[in-house]
C-alpha positions in Angstrom: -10.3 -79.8 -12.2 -11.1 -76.5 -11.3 -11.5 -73.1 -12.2 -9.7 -70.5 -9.9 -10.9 -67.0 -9.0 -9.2 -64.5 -6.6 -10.7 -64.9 -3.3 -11.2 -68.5 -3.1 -10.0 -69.2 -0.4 -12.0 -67.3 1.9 -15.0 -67.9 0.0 -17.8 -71.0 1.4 -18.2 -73.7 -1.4 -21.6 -75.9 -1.6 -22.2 -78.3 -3.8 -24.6 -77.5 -6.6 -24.7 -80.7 -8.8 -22.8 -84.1 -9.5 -20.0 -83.8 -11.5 -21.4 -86.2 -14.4 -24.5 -83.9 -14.1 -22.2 -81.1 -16.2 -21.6 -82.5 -19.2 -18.8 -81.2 -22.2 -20.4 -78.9 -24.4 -23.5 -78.2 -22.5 -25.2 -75.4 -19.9 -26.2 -77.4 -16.9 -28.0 -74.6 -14.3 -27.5 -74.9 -10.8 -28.8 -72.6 -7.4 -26.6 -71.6 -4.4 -28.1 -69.7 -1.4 -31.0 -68.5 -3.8 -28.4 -67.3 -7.0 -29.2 -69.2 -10.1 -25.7 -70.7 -11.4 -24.5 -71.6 -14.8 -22.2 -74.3 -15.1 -20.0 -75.2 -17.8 -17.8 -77.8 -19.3 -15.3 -76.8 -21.3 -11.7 -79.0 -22.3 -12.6 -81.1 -18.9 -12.6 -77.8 -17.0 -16.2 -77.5 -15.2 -16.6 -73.3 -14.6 -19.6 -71.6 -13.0 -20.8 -68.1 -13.9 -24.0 -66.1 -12.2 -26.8 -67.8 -13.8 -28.8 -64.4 -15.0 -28.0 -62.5 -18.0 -26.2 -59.1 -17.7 -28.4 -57.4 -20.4 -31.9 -58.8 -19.8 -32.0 -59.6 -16.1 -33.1 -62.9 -17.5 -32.1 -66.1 -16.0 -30.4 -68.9 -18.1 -32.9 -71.5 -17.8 -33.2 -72.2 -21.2 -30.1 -71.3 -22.3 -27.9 -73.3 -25.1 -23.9 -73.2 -25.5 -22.7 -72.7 -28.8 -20.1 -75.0 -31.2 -18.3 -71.7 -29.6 -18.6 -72.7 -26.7 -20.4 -69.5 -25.8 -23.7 -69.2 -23.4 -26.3 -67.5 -25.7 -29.0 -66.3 -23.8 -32.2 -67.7 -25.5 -34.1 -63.3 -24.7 -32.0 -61.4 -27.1 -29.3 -63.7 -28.1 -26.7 -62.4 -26.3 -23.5 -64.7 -26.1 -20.6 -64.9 -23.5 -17.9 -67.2 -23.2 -17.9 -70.2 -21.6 -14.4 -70.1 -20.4 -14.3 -66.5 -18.9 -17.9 -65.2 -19.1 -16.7 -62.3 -21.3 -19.5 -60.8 -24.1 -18.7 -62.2 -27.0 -21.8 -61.3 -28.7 -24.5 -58.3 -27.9 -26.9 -56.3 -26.4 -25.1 -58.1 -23.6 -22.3 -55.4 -22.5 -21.5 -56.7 -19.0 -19.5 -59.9 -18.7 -21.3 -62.9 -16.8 -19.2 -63.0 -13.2 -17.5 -66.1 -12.7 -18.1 -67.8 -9.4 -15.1 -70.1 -7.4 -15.5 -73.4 -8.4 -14.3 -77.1 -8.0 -14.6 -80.3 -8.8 -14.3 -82.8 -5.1 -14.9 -86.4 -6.0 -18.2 -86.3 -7.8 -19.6 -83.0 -6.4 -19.1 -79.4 -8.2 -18.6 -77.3 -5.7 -19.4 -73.2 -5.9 -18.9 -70.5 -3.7 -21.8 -67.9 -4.2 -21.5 -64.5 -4.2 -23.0 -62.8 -1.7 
């Protein structure tokens, strides 16, 4: 399954991690070309968002999903949603941008920003 974003079809995918490797109701963090990812599984649906908060510059390392289902940034506590990266909870204001992303065979595939 895959998560569609406008532009994807231009856009270079890599893989970033085994598809078992992203597990339902977990963050599992990636890198692509440098950029630290955030992937998600959420409802079978594997998404990937930029891996560094909007409000803290911080990267998701350490980062937990919610009974939510929201990526709370462990800084400030910050939350966004795991299914669109909008802020569901501040001092986050910026939305987490969602990266093109699918799932071939066993690989999760991203295309980087960049």
């Amino acid at each position: 399954m895959a998560a569609g974003v406008d532009g994807e079809a231009a856009a270079e995918f890599v893989a970033v991690a085994a598809s078992a490797e992203v597990r339902e109701g977990y963050v599992t963090m990636a890198e692509a070309d440098g950029l630290p990812i955030v992937l998600t599984r959420v409802e079978s649906t594997v998404r990937a968002f930029d891996g560094t908060c909007t409000h803290a510059d911080f990267t998701f390392e350490t980062a937990r999903l919610t009974r939510r289902c929201e990526i709370e940034c462990p800084i400030h506590g910050a939350r966004f949603s795991a299914v669109d990266g909008s802020v569901v909870k501040g001092p986050a204001t910026e939305p987490l941008p969602e990266l093109p992303c699918r799932v071939v065979g066993d690989a999760v595939l991203v295309a980087p920003f960049g």
